[in-house]
C-alpha positions as CSV (number, residue, x, y, z in Angstrom):
1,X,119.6,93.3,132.2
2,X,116.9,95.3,130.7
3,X,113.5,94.8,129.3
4,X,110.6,97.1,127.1
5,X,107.0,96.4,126.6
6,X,104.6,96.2,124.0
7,X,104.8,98.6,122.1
8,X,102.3,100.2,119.3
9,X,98.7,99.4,120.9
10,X,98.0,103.5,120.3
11,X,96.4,103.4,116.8
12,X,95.4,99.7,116.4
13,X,92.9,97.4,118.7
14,X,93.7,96.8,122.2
15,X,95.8,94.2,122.9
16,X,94.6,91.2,125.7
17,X,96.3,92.1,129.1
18,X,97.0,95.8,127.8
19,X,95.3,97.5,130.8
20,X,94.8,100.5,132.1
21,X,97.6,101.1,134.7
22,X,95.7,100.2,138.4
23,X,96.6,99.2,141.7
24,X,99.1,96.3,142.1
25,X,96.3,93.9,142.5
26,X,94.8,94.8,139.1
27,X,98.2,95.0,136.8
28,X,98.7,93.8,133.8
29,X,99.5,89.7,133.3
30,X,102.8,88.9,132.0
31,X,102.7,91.3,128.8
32,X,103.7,93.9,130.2
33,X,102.5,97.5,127.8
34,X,104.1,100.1,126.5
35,X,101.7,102.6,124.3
36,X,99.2,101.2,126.2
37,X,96.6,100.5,123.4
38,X,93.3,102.0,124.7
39,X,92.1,102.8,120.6
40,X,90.2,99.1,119.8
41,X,88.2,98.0,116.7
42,X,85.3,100.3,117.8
43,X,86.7,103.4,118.6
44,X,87.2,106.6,116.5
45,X,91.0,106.1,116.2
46,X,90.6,102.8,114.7
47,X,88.7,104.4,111.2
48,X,89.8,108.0,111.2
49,X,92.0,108.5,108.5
50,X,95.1,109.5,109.9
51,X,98.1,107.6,107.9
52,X,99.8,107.3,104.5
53,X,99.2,104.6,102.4
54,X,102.3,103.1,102.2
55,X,101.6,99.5,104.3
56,X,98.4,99.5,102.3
57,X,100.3,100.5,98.5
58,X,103.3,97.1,99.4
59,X,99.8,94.8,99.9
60,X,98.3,96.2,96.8
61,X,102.0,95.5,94.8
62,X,102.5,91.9,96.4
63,X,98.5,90.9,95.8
64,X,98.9,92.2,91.9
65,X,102.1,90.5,91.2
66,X,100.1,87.3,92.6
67,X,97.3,88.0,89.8
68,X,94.7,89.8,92.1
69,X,93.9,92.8,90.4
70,X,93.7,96.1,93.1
71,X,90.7,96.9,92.2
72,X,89.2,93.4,93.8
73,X,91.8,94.1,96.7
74,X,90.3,97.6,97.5
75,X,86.7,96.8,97.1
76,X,84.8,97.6,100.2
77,X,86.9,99.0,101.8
78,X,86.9,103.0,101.3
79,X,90.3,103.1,99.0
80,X,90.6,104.3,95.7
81,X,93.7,102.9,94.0
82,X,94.9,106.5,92.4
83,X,94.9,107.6,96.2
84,X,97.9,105.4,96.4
85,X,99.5,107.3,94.7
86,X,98.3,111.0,96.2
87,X,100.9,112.5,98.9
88,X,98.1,113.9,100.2
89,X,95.9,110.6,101.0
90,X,95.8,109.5,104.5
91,X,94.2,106.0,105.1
92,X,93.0,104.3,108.6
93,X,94.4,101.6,110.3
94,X,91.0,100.1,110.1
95,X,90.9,100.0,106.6
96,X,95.1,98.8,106.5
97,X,93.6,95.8,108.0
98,X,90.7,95.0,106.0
99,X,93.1,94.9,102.9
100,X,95.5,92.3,104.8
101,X,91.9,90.8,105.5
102,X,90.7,90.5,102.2
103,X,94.5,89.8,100.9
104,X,94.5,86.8,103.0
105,X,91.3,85.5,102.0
106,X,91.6,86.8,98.2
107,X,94.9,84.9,97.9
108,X,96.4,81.7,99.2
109,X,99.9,82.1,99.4
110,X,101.2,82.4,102.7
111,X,104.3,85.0,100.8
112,X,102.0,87.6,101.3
113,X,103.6,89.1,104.8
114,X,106.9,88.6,104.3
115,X,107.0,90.0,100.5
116,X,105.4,93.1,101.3
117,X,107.5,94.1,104.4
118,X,110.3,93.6,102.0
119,X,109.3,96.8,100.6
120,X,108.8,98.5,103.4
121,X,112.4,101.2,103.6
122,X,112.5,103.4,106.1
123,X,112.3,106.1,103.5
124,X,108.1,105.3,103.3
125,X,107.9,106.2,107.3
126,X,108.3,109.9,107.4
127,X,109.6,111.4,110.5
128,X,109.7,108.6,112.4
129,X,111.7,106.7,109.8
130,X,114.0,110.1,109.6
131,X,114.3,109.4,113.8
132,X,115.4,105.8,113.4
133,X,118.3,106.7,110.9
134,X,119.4,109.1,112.5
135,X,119.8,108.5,116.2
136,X,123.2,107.8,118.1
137,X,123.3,104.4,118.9
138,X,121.2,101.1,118.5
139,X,120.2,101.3,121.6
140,X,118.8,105.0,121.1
141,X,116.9,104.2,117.9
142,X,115.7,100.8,119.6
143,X,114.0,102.9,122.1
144,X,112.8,105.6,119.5
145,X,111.0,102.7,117.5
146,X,109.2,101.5,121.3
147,X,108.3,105.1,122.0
148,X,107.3,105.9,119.1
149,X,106.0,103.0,117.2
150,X,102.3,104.4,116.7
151,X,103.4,106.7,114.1
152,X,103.9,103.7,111.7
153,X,100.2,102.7,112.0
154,X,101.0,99.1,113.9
155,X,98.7,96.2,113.4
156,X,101.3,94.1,115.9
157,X,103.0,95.6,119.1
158,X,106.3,95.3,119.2
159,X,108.7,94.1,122.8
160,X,112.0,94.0,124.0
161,X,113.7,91.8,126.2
162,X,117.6,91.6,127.0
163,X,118.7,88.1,128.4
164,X,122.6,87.7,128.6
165,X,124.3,88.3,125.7
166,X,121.1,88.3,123.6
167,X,118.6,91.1,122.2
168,X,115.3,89.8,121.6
169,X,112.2,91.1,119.4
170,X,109.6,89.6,120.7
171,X,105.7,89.6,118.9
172,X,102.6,88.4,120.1
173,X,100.5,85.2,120.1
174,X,97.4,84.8,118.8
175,X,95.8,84.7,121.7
176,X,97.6,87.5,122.9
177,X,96.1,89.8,120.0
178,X,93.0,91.3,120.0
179,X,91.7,92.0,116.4
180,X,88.6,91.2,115.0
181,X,88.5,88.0,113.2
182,X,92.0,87.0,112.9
183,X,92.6,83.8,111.8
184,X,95.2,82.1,112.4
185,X,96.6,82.1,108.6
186,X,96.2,86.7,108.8
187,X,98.0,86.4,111.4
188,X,100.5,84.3,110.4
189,X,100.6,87.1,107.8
190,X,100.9,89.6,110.1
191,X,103.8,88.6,112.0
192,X,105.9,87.6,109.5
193,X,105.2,91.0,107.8
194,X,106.1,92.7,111.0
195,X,109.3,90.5,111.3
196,X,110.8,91.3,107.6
197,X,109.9,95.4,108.2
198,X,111.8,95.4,111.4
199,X,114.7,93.4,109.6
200,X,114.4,95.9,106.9
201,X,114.2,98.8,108.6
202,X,116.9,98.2,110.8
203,X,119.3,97.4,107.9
204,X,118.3,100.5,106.2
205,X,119.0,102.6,109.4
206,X,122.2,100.7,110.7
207,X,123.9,99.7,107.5
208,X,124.0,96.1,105.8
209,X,125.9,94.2,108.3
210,X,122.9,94.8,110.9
211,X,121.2,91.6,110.6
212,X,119.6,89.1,112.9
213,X,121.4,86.1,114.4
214,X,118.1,84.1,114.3
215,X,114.4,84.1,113.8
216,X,112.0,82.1,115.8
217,X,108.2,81.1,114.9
218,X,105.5,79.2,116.6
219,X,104.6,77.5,114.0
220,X,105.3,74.2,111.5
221,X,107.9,75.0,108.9
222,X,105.9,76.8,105.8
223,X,106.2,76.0,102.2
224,X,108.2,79.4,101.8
225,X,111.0,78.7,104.4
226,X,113.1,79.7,101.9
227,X,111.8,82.9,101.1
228,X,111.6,83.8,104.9
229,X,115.5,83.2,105.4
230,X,116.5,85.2,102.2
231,X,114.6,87.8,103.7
232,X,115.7,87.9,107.3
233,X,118.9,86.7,106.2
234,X,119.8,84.5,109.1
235,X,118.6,81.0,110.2
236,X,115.0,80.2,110.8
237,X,113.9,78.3,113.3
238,X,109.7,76.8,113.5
239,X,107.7,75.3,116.2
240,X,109.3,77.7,118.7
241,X,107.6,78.5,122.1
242,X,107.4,82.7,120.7
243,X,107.9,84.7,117.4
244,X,111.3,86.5,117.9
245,X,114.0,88.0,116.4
246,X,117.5,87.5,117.9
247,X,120.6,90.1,117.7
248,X,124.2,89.9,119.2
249,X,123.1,92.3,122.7
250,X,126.6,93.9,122.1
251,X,125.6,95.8,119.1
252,X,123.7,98.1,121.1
253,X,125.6,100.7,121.2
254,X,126.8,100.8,117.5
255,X,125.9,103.7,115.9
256,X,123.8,104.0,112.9
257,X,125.3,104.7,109.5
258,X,123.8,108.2,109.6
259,X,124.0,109.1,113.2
260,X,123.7,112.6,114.2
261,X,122.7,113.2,118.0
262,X,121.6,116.7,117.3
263,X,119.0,116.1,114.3
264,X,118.1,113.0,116.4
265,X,116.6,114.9,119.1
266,X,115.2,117.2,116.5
267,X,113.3,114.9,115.0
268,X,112.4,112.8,118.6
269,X,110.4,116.2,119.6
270,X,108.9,116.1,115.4
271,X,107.9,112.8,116.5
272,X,106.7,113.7,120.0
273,X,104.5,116.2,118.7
274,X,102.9,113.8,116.0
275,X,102.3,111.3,119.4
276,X,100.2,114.1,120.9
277,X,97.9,114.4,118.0
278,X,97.5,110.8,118.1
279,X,97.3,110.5,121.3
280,X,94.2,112.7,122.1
281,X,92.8,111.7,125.5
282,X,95.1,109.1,126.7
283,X,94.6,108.8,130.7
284,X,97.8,110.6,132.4
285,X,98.1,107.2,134.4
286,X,98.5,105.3,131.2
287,X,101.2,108.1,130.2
288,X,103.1,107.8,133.6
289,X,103.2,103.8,133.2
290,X,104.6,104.4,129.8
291,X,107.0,106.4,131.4
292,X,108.1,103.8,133.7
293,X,108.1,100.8,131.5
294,X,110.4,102.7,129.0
295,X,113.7,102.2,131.1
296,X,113.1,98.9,133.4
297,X,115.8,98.7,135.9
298,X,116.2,102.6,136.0
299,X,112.8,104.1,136.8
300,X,111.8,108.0,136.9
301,X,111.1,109.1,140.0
302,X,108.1,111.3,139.9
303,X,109.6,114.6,139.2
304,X,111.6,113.2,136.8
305,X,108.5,111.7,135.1
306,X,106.7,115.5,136.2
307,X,109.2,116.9,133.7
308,X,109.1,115.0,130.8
309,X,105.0,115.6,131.0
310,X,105.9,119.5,131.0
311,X,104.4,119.5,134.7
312,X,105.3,120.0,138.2
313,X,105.5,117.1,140.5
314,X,102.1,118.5,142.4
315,X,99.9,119.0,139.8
316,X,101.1,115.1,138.6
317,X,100.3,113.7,142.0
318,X,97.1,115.6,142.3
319,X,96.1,114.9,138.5
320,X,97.0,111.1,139.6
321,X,94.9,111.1,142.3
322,X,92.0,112.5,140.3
323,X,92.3,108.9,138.6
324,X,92.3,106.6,141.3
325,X,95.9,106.0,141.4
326,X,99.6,107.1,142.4
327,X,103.1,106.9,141.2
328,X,103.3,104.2,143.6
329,X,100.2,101.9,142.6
330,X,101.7,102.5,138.7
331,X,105.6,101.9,140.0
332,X,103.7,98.5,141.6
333,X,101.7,97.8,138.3
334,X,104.9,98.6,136.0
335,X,107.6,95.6,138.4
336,X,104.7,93.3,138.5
337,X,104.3,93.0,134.7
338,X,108.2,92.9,134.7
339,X,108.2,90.5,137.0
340,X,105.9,88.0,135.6
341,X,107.3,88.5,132.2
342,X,111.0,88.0,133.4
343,X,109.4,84.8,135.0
344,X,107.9,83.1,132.1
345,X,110.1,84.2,129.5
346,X,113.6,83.6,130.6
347,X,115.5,81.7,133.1
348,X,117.2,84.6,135.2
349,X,117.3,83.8,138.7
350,X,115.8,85.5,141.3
351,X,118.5,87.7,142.6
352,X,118.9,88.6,139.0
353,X,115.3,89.5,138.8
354,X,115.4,91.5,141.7
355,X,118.0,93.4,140.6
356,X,116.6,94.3,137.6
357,X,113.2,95.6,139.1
358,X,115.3,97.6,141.7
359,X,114.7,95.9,144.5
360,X,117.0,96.2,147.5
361,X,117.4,92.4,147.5
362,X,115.7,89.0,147.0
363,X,114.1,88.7,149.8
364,X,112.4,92.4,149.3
365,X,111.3,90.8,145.5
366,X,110.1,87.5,146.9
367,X,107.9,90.0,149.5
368,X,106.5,92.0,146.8
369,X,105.7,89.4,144.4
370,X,103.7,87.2,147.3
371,X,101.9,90.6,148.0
372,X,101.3,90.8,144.1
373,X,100.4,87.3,143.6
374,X,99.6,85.3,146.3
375,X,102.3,82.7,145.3
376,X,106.5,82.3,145.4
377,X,108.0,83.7,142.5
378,X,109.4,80.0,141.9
379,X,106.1,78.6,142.2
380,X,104.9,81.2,140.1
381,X,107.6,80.1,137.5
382,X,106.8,76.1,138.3
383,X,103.1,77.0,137.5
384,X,104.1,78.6,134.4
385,X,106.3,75.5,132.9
386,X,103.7,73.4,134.0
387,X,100.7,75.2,132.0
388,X,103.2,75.3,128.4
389,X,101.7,72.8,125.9
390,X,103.7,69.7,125.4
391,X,103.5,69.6,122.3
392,X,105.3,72.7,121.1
393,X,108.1,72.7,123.4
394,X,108.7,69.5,122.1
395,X,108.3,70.7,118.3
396,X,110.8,73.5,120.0
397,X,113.0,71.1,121.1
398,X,113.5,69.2,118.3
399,X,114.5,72.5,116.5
400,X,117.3,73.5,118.6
């Protein structure tokens, strides 16, 4: 049983409960991080150019075959419709979402999302995209897409949670995202454009036959149902507790149609190098709960993590320390937000949690998590079912 975290916070706004790592006391709620997204809607990495146009050219397409000429599309907002078209062009996530902004309010057609992830291939994502096809197993290029999802200028972080036989994309709520003045029909937009780019690119990387079992949506059933299951391909599902994507678990360790584990790990370091320059001054802390949230279940120790950070364990621990935190405090932070999430999200028992987090046993979970919380992890969970609004699980119910 295993379990990622957000990922893709790095280049877009921050994302509510995406925290810098702290003590136990202070971690993250529930949503528990990876690429910790400390760039937000004010900060230089939110408007400095830094990304092709790609996202930005399928919006253009979809809003013109709709009758809304680019040049209305791009007004304001700092791109010229030849740059589309220049190899050379690089565009800001900033300005990515002010044309899904103006797209949204331009237009009424709730199609938009969903048409232009449709033409999102792989091909359009550069090294990262060359990572994804690549890699050994779906398992491998699941974790290269977590790891590495800020190269593909995000809007929505992306999670992953393994319960039984089932692998589940999970997205955000609205409430859950932070982005400035997202209504609920762009983000509606958003997610579903998320959804068909993962379903694209993972048929793209895997071959045709990788498709989803299900998709899941927390909201009414649109107008263009149809249009969504043509292009997930698999049964859709509305008024669901969370937006998700479902595959088979046991697919994991298929191997992409191009596998190849040497040019894989060529291009992981490509992409590792392009996460450094996008990176800039990203707290080591917030690196070393990356780190640890990566592989849930199987945590780096701290020489392990030392390595991977081309550094020896010392200089990490001191470095730590310089921030007002240990391996520990982050270790803490990292089971917590497992813990939580694990909680809420599915129905594992507790010996099942505790055995994912690495505990020893229960009763060393059920001690930590009082420490954490101040409550039982079953009253936690009670709390938690008795909080959800009635109204959607029973719009989720009738569904099933």
């Amino acid at each position: 049983m295993g379990k990622h975290g957000w990922a893709g916070g790095r280049c877009g706004p921050s994302i509510r409960g995406m925290l810098s790592p702290r003590s136990d006391a202070a971690a993250p709620a529930s949503l528990a991080q990876t690429h910790a997204g400390s760039f937000h809607s004010g900060s230089s990495a939110w408007v400095e150019p830094r990304f092709s146009p790609v996202k930005v050219a399928a919006v253009v397409q979809v809003l013109d075959e709709l009758g809304v000429p680019s040049s209305l599309l791009l007004e304001g907002t700092g791109i010229a419709a030849h740059a589309l078209r220049d190899p050379d062009a690089l565009t800001s996530t900033a300005q990515l979402y002010e044309v899904l902004r103006r797209a949204v309010a331009l237009c009424p057609s709730p199609e938009i999302g969903v048409r232009a992830g449709q033409l999102l291939r792989i091909t359009g994502y550069g090294m990262y995209g060359y990572a994804l096809l690549c890699s050994p197993t779906l398992r491998d290029g699941m974790e290269m897409a977590l790891r590495y999802h800020a190269l593909a200028n995000p809007l929505v972080p992306i999670r992953v949670l393994e319960s039984g036989d089932t692998l589940m994309w999970v997205f955000p709520s609205l409430d859950d995202m932070d982005l400035p003045g997202l209504t609920p029909a762009l983000y509606r937009v958003l997610i579903e454009m998320q959804m068909a780019i993962h379903v694209t690119l993972a048929r793209d990387a895997m071959g045709a036959w990788c498709i989803p079992a299900s998709a899941h949506f927390a909201w009414a059933r649109p107008p263009h149902e149809a249009l969504l299951g043509e292009a997930l391909e698999c049964p859709v599902h509305f008024g669901r507790p969370r937006c998700e994507l479902h595959y088979p678990r046991a697919w994991l360790n298929r191997s992409p149609q191009w596998a190849n584990a040497i040019t894989a790990e060529h291009a992981s370091r490509a992409c590792a190098k392009l996460m450094e320059s996008l990176e800039g001054s990203t707290t080591l802390s917030r690196r070393v709960y990356r780190e640890l949230m990566r592989t849930p279940g199987r945590f780096p120790g701290i020489e392990a993590i030392a390595t991977t950070l081309c550094m020896t364990g010392r200089t990490l621990r001191r470095r730590l320390q310089v921030e007002g935190t240990s391996y520990a405090e982050l270790l803490g932070s990292v089971r917590r937000a497992l813990a939580e999430d694990y909680l809420c999200a599915t129905r594992m028992s507790i010996e099942d949690i505790a055995s994912a987090l690495a505990f020893s046993d229960a009763r060393s979970f059920r001690h930590a998590f009082v420490r954490w919380t101040g409550r039982a992890p079953t009253d936690y969970r009670r709390g938690v079912a008795a909080r959800a609004p009635g109204p959607r699980l029973a719009a989720s119910a009738a569904n099933r």
